[in-house]
C-alpha positions in Angstrom: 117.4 163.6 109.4 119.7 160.7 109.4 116.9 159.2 112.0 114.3 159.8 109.1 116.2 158.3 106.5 117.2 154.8 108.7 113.6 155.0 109.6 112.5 154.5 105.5 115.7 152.4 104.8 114.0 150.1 107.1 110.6 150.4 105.9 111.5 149.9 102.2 113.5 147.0 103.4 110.7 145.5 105.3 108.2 145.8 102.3 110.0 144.4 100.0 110.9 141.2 102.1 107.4 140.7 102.9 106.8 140.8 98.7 109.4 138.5 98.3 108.1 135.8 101.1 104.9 136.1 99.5 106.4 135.8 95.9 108.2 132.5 97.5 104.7 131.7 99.3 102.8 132.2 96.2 105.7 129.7 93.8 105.7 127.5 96.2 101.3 126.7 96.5 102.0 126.8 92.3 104.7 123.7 91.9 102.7 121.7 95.0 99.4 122.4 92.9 101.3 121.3 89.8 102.7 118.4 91.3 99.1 117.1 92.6 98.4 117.8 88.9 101.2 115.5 87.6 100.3 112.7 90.5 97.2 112.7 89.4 97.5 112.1 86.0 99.9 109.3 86.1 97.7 107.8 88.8 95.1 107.5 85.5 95.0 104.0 84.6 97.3 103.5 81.6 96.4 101.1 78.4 97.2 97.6 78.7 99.6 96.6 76.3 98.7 93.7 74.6 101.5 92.1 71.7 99.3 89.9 69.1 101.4 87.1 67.3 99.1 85.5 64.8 100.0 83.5 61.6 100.7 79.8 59.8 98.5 77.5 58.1 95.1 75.9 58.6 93.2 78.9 59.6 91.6 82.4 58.6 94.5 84.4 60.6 93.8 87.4 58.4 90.0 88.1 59.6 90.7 87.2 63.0 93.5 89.3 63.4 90.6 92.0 63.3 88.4 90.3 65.2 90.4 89.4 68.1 92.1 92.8 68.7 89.4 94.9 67.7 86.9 93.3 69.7 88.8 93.3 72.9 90.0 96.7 72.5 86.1 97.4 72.6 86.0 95.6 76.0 89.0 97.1 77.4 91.8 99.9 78.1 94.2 98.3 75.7 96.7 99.1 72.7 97.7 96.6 70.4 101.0 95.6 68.4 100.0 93.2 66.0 103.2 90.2 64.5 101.7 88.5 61.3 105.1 88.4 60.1 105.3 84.4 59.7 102.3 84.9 57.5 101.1 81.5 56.4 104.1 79.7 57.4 103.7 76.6 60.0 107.7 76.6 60.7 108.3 79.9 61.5 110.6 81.5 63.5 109.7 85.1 63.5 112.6 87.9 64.3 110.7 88.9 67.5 111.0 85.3 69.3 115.0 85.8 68.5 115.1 87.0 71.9 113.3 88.1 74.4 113.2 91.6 74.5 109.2 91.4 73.9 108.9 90.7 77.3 110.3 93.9 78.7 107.2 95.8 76.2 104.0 94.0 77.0 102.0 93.1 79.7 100.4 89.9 77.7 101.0 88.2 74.9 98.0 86.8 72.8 98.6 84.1 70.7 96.5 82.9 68.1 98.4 80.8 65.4 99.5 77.7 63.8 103.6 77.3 64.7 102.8 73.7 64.5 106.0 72.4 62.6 108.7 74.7 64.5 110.5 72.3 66.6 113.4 73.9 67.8 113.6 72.8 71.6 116.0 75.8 72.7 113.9 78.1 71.0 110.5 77.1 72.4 112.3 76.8 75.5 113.5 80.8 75.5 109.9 81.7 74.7 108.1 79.8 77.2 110.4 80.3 79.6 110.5 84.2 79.3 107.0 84.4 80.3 107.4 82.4 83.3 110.6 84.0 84.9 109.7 87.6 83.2 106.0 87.2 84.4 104.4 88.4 80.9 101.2 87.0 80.9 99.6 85.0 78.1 96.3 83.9 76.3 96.3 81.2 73.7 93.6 80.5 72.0 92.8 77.3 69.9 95.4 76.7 67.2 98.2 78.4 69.8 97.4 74.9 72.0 98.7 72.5 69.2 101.4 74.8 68.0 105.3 73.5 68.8 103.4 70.0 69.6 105.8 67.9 67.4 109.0 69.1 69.2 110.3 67.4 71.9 110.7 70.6 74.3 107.8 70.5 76.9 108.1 74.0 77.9 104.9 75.3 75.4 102.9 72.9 77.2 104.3 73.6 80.9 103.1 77.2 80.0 99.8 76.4 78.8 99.1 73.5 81.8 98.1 70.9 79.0 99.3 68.2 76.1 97.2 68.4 73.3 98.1 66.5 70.1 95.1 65.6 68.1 91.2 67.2 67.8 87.9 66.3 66.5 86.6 66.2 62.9 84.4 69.6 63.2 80.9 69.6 64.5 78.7 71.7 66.9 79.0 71.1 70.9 78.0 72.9 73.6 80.4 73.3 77.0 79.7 72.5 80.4 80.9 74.5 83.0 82.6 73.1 85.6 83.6 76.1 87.7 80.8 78.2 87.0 81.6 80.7 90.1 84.6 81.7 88.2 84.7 85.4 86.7 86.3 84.2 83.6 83.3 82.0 83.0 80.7 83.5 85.6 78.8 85.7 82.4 78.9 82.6 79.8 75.5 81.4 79.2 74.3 77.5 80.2 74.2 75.5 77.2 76.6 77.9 75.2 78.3 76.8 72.2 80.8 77.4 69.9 78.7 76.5 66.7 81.0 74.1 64.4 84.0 73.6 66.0 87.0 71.4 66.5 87.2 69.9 69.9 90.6 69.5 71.2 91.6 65.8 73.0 93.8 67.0 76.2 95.9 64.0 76.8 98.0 65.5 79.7 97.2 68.0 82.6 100.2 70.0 84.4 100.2 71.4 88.1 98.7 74.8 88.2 96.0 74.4 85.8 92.7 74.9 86.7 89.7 73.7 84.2 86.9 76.2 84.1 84.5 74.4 81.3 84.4 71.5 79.6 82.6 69.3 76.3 82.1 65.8 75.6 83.6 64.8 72.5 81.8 61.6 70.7 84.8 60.5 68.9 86.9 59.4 72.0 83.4 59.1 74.8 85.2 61.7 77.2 85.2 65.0 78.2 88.1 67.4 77.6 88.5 71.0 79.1 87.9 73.7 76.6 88.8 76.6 78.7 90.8 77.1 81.4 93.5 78.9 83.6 97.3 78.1 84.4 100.0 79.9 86.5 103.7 78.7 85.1 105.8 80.5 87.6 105.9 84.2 87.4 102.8 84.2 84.9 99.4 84.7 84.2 98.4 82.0 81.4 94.6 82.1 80.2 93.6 79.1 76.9 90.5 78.4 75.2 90.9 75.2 72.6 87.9 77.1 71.0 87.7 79.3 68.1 88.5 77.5 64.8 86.2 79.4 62.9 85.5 83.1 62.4 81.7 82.2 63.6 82.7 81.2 66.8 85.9 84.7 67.3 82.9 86.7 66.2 80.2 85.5 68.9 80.4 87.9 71.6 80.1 85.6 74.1 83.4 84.4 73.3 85.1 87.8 72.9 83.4 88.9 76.6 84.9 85.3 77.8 88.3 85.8 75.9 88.8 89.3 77.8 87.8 88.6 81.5 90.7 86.2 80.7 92.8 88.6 79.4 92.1 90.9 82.4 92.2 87.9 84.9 95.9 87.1 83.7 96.7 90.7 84.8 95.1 90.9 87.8 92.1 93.3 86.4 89.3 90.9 86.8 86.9 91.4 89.7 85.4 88.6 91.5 82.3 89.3 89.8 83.5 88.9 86.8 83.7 92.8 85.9 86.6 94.8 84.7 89.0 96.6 87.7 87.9 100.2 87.7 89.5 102.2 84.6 89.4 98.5 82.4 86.0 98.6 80.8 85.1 100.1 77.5 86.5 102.6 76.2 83.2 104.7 76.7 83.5 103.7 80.4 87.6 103.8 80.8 89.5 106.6 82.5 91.7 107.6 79.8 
């Protein structure tokens, strides 16, 4: 009897640890399954994101602060925060550039605005100089070149390779390409142009600059680079002088040009001038 019982003690006992190691068995394959499941969906490709400052005089900042974000976002993974808080003001100094907190936010910084009476050397200093220790890339395009020109701090133009002071009256060029294996440039038609235009007079080049195409203006009988590259320390910088007018922001050829620049600063540009895999359109972007 007692035989018996010891005999179905030990059965009972031996079933039930054999449920329990497969219970442990089975919750174990479930949190490694769920864990491939959370790897793989941070491994997705995440939005760039992309900090717009825009605003000041001289310039239709209002339309193009559609046409500039929405038309990359429509090339691109990207999410935008927009600063039009200087509004038409050519001396601002908006709240954001009190510090530089921005730069622990965004990946790259687009500028297209008119700053061109702020003059304030220590604070164009902090700006410039968090992109280049911070290693936030940047894109300026056209009246970002000749903005903070009057102040005596050369750090804006350390981080955009160039001194630019003065442009052209407006009138239609075409650019010439001078690097045309480039992936920033590689997809821009021969003979392309901006339409009416202001062409900007580059009176200085810095180290790390790299000229990728160029026009010839007929007011000074020389060429000046219209669009090219720059690395100022830690960053990424990407400028076109181009895009004065809405005509010229809305021709896709610029947009597709103003985004492989974009990506290029970020390292998402292939060679052949396509975005890195989970960078294309949205259509086309692993989300």
């Amino acid at each position: 009897m007692q035989k018996q019982f010891r005999d179905g003690a030990f059965q009972r006992c031996a079933v039930v640890t054999t449920r329990l190691l497969m219970l442990i068995l089975v919750l174990g394959w479930t949190g490694e399954a769920a864990a491939r499941q959370a790897e793989s969906d941070s491994s997705e490709p995440r939005p760039i994101r992309a900090l717009y400052i825009t605003g000041g005089g001289f310039h239709d900042f209002v339309a193009q602060e559609r046409i500039i974000p929405e038309g990359i976002a429509a090339r691109t993974n990207i999410e935008w925060t927009v600063d039009r808080t200087a509004d038409t003001a050519t001396a601002a100094l908006i709240a954001r550039h009190e510090n530089t907190a921005w730069a622990d936010e965004f990946d790259v910084v687009v500028y297209n605005m008119s700053f061109s009476w702020v003059v304030d050397a220590g604070w164009i200093d902090r700006l410039a100089y968090a992109h280049r220790d911070r290693g936030v890339a940047a894109v300026l395009l056209h009246g970002a070149v000749h903005s903070y020109r009057r102040s005596e701090s050369d750090a804006w133009r350390e981080l955009m390779g160039v001194a630019s002071y003065r442009h052209d009256d407006q009138r239609a060029f075409t650019i010439e390409k001078v690097a045309s294996e480039h992936p920033i440039v590689r997809g821009v038609p021969e003979g392309w142009g901006p339409g009416v235009d202001e062409l900007y007079e580059i009176q200085e080049i810095y180290p790390g600059m790299t000229p990728l195409a160029r026009a010839y203006s007929v007011e000074t009988e020389t060429y000046s680079p219209v669009v090219w590259t720059n690395v100022f320390g830690d960053a990424k910088v990407f400028v076109t002088t181009m895009g004065h007018n809405n005509r010229t922001m809305e021709d896709p050829v610029y947009l597709d040009m103003v985004t492989r620049g974009l990506l290029w600063t970020l390292d998402l540009l292939e060679e052949d001038g396509t975005p890195a895999p989970g960078y294309g359109p949205p259509a086309d972007a692993t989300r």
